[in-house]
Steps between C-alpha positions, in 0.01 A plus 500: 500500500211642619181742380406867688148537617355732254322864613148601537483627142666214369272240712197700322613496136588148584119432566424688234696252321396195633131562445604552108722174507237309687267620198761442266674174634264325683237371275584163370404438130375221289752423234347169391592180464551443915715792499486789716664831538512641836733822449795666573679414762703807554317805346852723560807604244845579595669806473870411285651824555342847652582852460424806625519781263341788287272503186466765208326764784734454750253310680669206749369147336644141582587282224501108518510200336197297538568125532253190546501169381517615102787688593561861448252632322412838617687840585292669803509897550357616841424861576655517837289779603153360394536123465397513144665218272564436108600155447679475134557144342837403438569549096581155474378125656724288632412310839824637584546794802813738649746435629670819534408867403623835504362841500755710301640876576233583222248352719417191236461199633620210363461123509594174315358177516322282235767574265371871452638808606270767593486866568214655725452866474282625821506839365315353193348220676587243237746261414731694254742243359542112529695304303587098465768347590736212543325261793426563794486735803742821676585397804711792535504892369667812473501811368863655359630888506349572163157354624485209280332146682674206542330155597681164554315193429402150654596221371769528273686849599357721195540870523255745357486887524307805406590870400126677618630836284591309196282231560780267381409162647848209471448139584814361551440153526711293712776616673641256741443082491458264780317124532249631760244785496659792587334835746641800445337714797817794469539705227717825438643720300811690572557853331725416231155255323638180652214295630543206814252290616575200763369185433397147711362303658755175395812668512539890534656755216514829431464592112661793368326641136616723210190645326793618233555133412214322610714237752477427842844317682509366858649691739549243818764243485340153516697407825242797691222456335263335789136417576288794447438774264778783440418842600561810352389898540600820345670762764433876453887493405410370136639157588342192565577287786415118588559173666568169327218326738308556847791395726782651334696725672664667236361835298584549165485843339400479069534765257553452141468129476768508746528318830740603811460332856488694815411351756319684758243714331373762757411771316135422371344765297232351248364697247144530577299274224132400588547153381474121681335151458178389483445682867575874402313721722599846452308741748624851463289744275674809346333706736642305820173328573570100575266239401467256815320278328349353191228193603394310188343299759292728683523707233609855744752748364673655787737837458681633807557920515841511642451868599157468692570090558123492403408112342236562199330136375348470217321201351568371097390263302591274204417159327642165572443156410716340810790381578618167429417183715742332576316166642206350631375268768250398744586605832354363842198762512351358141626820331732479185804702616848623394707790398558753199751713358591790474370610727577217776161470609274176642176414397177295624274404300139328653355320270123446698478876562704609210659783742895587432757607784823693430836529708801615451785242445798407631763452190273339174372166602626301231360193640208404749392150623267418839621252746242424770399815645738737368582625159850614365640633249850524357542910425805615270737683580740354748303155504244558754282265664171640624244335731113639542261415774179560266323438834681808684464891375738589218792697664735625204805330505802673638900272537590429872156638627318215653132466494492603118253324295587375278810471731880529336662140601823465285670589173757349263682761341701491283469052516123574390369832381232469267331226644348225236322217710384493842364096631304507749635182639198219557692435871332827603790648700742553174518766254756509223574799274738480171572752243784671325781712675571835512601801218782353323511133675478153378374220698198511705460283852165426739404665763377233723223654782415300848168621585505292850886676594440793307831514336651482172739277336689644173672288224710610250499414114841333531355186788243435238551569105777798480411799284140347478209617634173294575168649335273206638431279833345207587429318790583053465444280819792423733561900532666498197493793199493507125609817370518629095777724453567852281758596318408911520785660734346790754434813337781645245714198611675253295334173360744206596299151515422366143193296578264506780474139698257325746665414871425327791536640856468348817350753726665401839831524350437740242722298308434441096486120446419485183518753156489489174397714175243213389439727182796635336489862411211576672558873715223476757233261690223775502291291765395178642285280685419162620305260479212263627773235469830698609577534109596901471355690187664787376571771217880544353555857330115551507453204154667179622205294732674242686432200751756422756506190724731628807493092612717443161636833476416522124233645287211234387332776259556805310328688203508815353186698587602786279342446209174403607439715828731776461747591767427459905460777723847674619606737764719506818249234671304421171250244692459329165321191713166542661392247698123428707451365801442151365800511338427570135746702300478763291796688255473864412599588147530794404208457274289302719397276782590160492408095674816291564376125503763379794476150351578541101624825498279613289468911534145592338398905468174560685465887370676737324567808673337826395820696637863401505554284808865654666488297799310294745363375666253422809200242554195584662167399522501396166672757315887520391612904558771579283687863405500696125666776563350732794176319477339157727323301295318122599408231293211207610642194505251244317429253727 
């Protein structure tokens, strides 16, 4: 993982670009109240699937799909010759974005996400159909011999297609039912109308469809289906071929509904289909030319004459509001620091000169915390743990090379991949990182980092709570830790544990000692903290404020702050408690900024916030920093 230096024409639109966002970005503003809005964090959208094609003059154009932390919500058409742009809203809202696309032999291209459909005609420049439909995104599509477009859907399996000369659009609902979410990143269609897609992450399968009927059937015996998601692809033979999972050794050939294993499969031939996930990057204009590169973050177009070998840039523009923050927090340097997504970039943010920095990240840092010196950060995927040296120059961050910083120390996968607390242990040395596991996993472990040894100690979900994962940390005397639980599997995997629980680990042994689901039913321990007095404070499934006494192992308090504050703050590393450096703590709600009184419990709302707060949460020099969206704000903490 690792970012290219960018070229001399890139490095001066990129000034050209910071002097704007500076303008833009860098004034803080008055909201009111104590409150203060300091900007964007990440002035950059994502690209979720590029082409390179023609429009209605034969003129070569790129077509993406702009993302940022609304989600989709633009088409972008760049002349590839001139740089000039036409960004058209998406036909529909949804905070919603691709997950697959296709540009069809008619040169359409489609996407589905949101629950819409929709058709984008470049040789019209507009979107030409969309449509609703069952929930909730393609994470797969094809286009069949009689040009029709097929998409199958996240969560539940649903099918959907569309005839672009009869403009006959079919949702078929649901074809094919398991307990967990299901991906469906292979689709196909063989020449007889039968449409396959694979699906995973839990357990692999391969469904088989009959547009005639309207019913899918399973075409893998349960005894192979395996970890993974099934693959499929249509040969230039008519026929579709696949594999039940990622490991299987065995082919099988489809056609008709039909399925007949063959073992080896040699003889590859796909039909050529301009179709994939999220990252489709299709480079080849009809003319040959090859686009080398699209840069939504310098904002340079780059096409490559194959011919000549002559490199043309060109700079474009377009709007963005940002991409999301993930979290927030004071690092070392007195900046508020942390990570967005998508893109995967860090931020700095200095408050006394109200200057930003931007970097490109390593994986999306999903969770940041400071421990002496040094600030980390837990980065999804694969469970990474970070470390950055604000004192030393920022040297992006590439796996095995040393002298990085931030440098690469460890990851988890698949024990840990989308990391959901990081404590900074209080001993100084000791840095702990929990989260779930990987696509299609239950049961999330610790990652366990020695900053004195530099080495890394991993524990699986099975020697602490099987097919649990913790969500939240804390630090009690004697090296011990309290940890609150989730039920939610990894990504598309299967939900096993019935009730989150509180347990008790002694960190020289990593042993549990102690556990316990102290409030039945309850899914997740969004966060905690403790307290002047060793009691720990802490939010169950974002309403249920509690008070445990680790000393008695039970809880002394609880109340339902629903009602009368609203839900807390949530996210992978939702920093719903703020403390200052006396001590005092404060809870982030969602609607506003709150006092814990350590001694009665009693939680008392200090402001309402002007903005959604979606996560916190930092302390300095007065001021609480906390996330909405792709913007920083502050609020002044009466004294």
């Amino acid at each position: 993982m690792h970012c290219t230096s960018p070229s001399p024409v890139a490095l001066i639109a990129l000034l050209l670009f910071a002097v704007m966002a500076t303008r833009a970005y860098g004034d803080k503003e008055d909201l009111g109240n104590g409150f203060l809005h300091h900007g964007v964090a990440t002035p950059i959208s994502n690209h979720r699937g590029t082409v390179a094609t023609v429009d209605g003059e034969g003129r070569n154009v790129v077509l993406l799909w702009l993302y940022d932390h609304r989600g989709g919500y633009a088409l972008l058409m760049i002349d590839a010759e001139t740089g000039k742009s036409d960004e058209i809203p998406m036909p529909f809202k949804s905070g919603d974005c691709p997950f697959s696309s296709i540009l069809s032999s008619r040169n359409k291209f489609y996407t589905h996400f949101g629950s819409y459909f929709v058709e984008f005609d470049p040789a019209q420049r507009k979107f030409t159909f969309h449509h609703k439909t069952k929930p909730r995104v393609a994470m797969g599509m094809t286009e069949d011999d009689n040009g029709v477009i097929w998409a199958a859907t996240y969560p539940n399996s649903g099918l959907i297609s569309f005839n672009p000369e009869t403009r006959e659009f079919k949702d078929y609902g649901y074809v094919h039912k398991e307990n967990w979410r299901q991906y469906q990143r292979y689709v196909a269609a063989d020449d007889a109308g039968w449409v396959y897609f694979g699906i995973g992450n839990t357990a692999s399968q391969i469904i088989a469809f009959n547009p005639q009927t309207g019913k899918g059937k399973a075409m893998v015996p349960e005894n192979e289906r395996g970890h993974g998601t099934g693959y499929v692809y249509r040969d230039m033979n008519g026929k579709v071929y696949g594999r039940a999972h990622p490991k299987a050794k065995d082919w099988y050939e489809f056609y008709k509904g039909e399925a007949k294993k063959i073992g080896e499969h040699k003889s590859i031939k796909k039909k050529p289909i301009i179709t994939a996930s999220q990252g489709l990057f299709y480079r080849t204009f009809p003319d040959g030319k090859i686009l080398k590169k699209c840069d939504l973050v310098n904002r340079v177009l780059a096409v490559e004459n194959p011919k000549t070998k002559e490199v043309k840039e060109v700079p474009f523009d377009y709007t963005s509001e940002g991409a999301h923050i993930m979290g927030v927090a004071v690092a070392p340097d007195d900046t508020l620091c942390g990570g967005t997504a998508f893109p995967m970039r860090f931020f700095s943010y200095n408050p006394a000169t109200d200057k930003w920095i931007n970097h490109p990240a390593c994986g999306q840092w999903n969770t940041v915390a400071r421990q002496g010196d040094r600030f980390y950060a837990g980065a999804y995927g694969h469970g990474i743990l970070l470390e950055w040296d604000p004192a030393r120059e920022w040297v992006d961050t590439v796996k095995g090379k040393p002298n990085c910083n931030p440098q690469y120390l460890i990851d988890s996968h698949p024990t840990i991949n989308r990391p959901h607390d990081l404590l900074a242990h209080p001993d100084g040395k000791t840095v702990v990182l929990a989260g779930t596991p990987g696509y299609g996993y239950t049961g999330g472990g610790l990652l366990f980092w020695d900053r004195e040894t530099q080495k890394g100690t991993i524990i699986e979900h099975t020697a602490i709570l099987p097919e649990h994962s913790t969500m939240s940390l804390v630090a009690l005397p004697d090296r011990k830790l309290l940890g609150g639980t989730t039920t939610a599997p990894g990504t598309g995997g299967e939900k096993k544990a019935k009730e989150a629980q509180l347990y008790i680990m002694d960190m020289a042994t990593k042993k549990v000692e102690w556990h316990e689901a102290v409030f039945p039913g309850v899914q997740g321990y969004t966060d905690m903290c403790i307290g002047p007095k060793g009691l720990v404070f802490g939010f169950a499934d974002r309403k249920r404020f509690f008070v445990f006494d680790p000393a008695q192992r039970k809880i002394v308090h609880e109340e339902n702050t629903d009602a009368k504050f609203g839900p807390s703050t949530a996210h992978q590393g939702s920093r719903v408690f703020v403390k200052d450096p006396d001590g005092k703590i404060y809870i982030l709600f969602a609607k506003g900024i709150a006092r814990l009184d350590p001694e009665t419990f009693k939680i008392t709302m200090l402001a309402e916030s002007p903005v959604p707060i979606g996560n916190g949460g930092g302390f300095l020099n007065g001021r609480i920093y906390f996330i909405s969206g792709s913007h920083l704000y502050s609020y002044a903490v009466p004294e």
